[in-house]
LOPALO-895395 format. One line per 2 residues: their letters; for each residue x, y, z of N, C-alpha, C. Coordinates in pm, whole numbers, plus 50000, padded with zeros to 5 digits. Example, Ala and Ser with C-alpha at 12.3 -4.5 7.8 and 13.67 -1.06 7.14 Angstrom:
2
AS) 51319/49431/50780/51230/49550/50780/51320/49670/50780 | 51285/49775/50708/51367/49894/50714/51290/50003/50787
//
This chain:
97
XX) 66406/86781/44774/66367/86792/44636/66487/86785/44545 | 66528/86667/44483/66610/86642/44390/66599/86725/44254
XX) 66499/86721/44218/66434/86812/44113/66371/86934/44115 | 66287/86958/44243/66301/87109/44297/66366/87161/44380
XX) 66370/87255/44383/66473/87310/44494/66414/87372/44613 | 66344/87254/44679/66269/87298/44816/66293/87208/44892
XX) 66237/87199/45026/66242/87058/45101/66148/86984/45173 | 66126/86909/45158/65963/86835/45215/65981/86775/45297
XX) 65911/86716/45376/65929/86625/45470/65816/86517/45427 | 65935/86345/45471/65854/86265/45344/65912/86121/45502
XX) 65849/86074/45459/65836/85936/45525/65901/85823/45443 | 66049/85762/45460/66119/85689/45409/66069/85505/45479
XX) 66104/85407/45380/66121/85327/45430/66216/85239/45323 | 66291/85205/45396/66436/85118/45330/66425/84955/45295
XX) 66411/84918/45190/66382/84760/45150/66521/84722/45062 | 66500/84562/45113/66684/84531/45082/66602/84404/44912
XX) 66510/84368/44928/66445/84280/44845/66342/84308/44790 | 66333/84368/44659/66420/84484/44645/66496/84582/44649
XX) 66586/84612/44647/66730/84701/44730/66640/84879/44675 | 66543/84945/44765/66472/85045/44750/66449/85122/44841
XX) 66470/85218/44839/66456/85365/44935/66301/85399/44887 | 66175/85355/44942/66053/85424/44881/66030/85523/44993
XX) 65950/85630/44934/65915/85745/44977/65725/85787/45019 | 65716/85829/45094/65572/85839/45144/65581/86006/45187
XX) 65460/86016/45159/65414/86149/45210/65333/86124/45402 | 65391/86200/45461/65363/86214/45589/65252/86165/45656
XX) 65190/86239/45586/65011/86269/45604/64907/86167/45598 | 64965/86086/45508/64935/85915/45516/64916/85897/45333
XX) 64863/85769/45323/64850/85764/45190/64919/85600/45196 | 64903/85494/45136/64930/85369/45139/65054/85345/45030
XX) 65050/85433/44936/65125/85408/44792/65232/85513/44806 | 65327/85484/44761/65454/85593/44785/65467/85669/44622
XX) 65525/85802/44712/65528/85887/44642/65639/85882/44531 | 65753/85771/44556/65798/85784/44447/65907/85655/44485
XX) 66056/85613/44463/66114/85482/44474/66276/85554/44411 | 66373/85515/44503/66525/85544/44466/66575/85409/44476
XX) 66646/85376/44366/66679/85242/44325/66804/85264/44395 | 66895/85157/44519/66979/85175/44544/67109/85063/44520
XX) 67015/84952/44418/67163/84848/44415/67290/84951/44325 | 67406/84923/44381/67514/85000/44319/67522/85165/44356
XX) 67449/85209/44490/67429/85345/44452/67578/85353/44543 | 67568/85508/44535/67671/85546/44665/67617/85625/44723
XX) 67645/85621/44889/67560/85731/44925/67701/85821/45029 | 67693/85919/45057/67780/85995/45128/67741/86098/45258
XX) 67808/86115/45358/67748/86248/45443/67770/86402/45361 | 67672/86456/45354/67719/86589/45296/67755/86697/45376
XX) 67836/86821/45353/67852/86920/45502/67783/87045/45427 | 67764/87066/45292/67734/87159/45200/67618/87145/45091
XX) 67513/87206/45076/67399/87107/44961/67432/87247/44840 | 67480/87196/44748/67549/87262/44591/67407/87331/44567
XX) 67380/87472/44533/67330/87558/44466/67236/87590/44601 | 67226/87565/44759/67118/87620/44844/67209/87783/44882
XX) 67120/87808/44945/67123/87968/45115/67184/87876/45203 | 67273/87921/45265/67317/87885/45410/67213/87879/45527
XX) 67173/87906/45483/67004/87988/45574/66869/87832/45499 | 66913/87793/45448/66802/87704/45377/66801/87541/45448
XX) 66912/87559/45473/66958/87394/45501/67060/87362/45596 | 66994/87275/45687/67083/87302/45820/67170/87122/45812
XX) 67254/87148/45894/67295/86994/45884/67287/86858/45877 | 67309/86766/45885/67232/86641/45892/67201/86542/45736
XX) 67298/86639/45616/67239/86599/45502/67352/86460/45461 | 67272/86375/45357/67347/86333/45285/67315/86295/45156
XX) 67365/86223/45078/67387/86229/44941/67336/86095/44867 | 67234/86066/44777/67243/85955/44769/67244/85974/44591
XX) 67386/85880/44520/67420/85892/44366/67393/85747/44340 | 67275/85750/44237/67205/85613/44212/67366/85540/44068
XX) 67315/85416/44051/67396/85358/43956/67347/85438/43829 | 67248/85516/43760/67218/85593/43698/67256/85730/43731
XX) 67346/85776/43797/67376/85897/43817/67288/85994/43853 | 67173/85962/43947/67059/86087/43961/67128/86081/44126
XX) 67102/86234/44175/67136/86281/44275/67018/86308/44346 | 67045/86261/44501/66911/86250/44542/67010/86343/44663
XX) 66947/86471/44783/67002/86486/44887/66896/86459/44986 | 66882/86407/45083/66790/86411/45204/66894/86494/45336
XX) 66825/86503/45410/66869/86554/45575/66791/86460/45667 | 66886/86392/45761/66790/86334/45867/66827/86439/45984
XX) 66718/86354/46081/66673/86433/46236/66789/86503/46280 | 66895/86429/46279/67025/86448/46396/67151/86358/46332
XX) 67260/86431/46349/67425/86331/46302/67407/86210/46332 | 67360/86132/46432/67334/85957/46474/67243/85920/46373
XX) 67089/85974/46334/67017/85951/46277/67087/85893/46109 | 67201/86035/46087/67224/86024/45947/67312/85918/45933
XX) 67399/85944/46036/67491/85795/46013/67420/85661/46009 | 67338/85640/46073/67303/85538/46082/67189/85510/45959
XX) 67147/85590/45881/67084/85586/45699/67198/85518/45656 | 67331/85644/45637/67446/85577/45586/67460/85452/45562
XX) 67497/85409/45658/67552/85246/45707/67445/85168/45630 | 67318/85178/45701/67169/85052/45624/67190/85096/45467
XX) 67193/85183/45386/67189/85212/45292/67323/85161/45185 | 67441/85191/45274/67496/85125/45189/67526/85014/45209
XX) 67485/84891/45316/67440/84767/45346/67381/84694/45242 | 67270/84795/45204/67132/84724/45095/67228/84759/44948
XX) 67267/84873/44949/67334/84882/44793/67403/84788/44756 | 67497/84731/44882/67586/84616/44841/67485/84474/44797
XX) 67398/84445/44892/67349/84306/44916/67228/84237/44867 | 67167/84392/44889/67020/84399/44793/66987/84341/44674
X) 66870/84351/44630/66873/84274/44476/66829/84376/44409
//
C-alpha cells in the first residue's frame, strides 16, 4: 500500500508495450486494480520500508520511483524472486513505450 499503510497481496503482471506494472487482485477479477507507469521509473532493492514496525515487514522489498515521483514499495516471495522484478523492470523502464 503506497497510500495506505498496510500490505495486500495483489497479482502483478509486467507489460513492456506499454511499459506497465498492472495490478490484480488475487481472487480473480479480469480488470486490474490499478497500473504503475514505468517508462523512466527507477526501481531499487530496499533493506528498510520508511515509516513501518520491524515486525510489519519482512524482507524481499523493493522500491519502485515512477518518472512522476510516486513511490510505490512491493515485497516479492524470496531475494531471487526480487532480483529478478528488478532486472525485467528496469529492462521495460528503459525500452518500453
Amino acid at each position: 500500500g503506497h497510500r495506505r499503510k498496510n500490505w495486500k497481496v495483489r497479482k502483478f503482471v509486467l507489460r513492456e508495450d506499454p511499459a506497465y506494472l498492472h495490478y490484480y487482485d488475487p481472487a480473480g477479477g479480469e480488470d486490474p486494480l490499478g497500473a504503475i507507469h514505468l517508462r523512466g521509473c527507477v526501481v531499487t532493492a530496499v533493506e528498510d520500508m520508511p515509516d513501518s514496525k520491524k515486525c510489519d515487514v519482512e524482507n524481499n522489498l523493493f522500491e519502485i520511483i515512477t518518472a512522476n515521483d510516486v513511490h510505490y514499495y512491493l515485497q516479492a516471495a524470496s531475494s531471487t524472486e526480487r532480483t529478478e522484478w528488478i532486472k525485467a523492470i528496469q529492462a521495460v523502464s528503459r525500452t518500453g513505450k
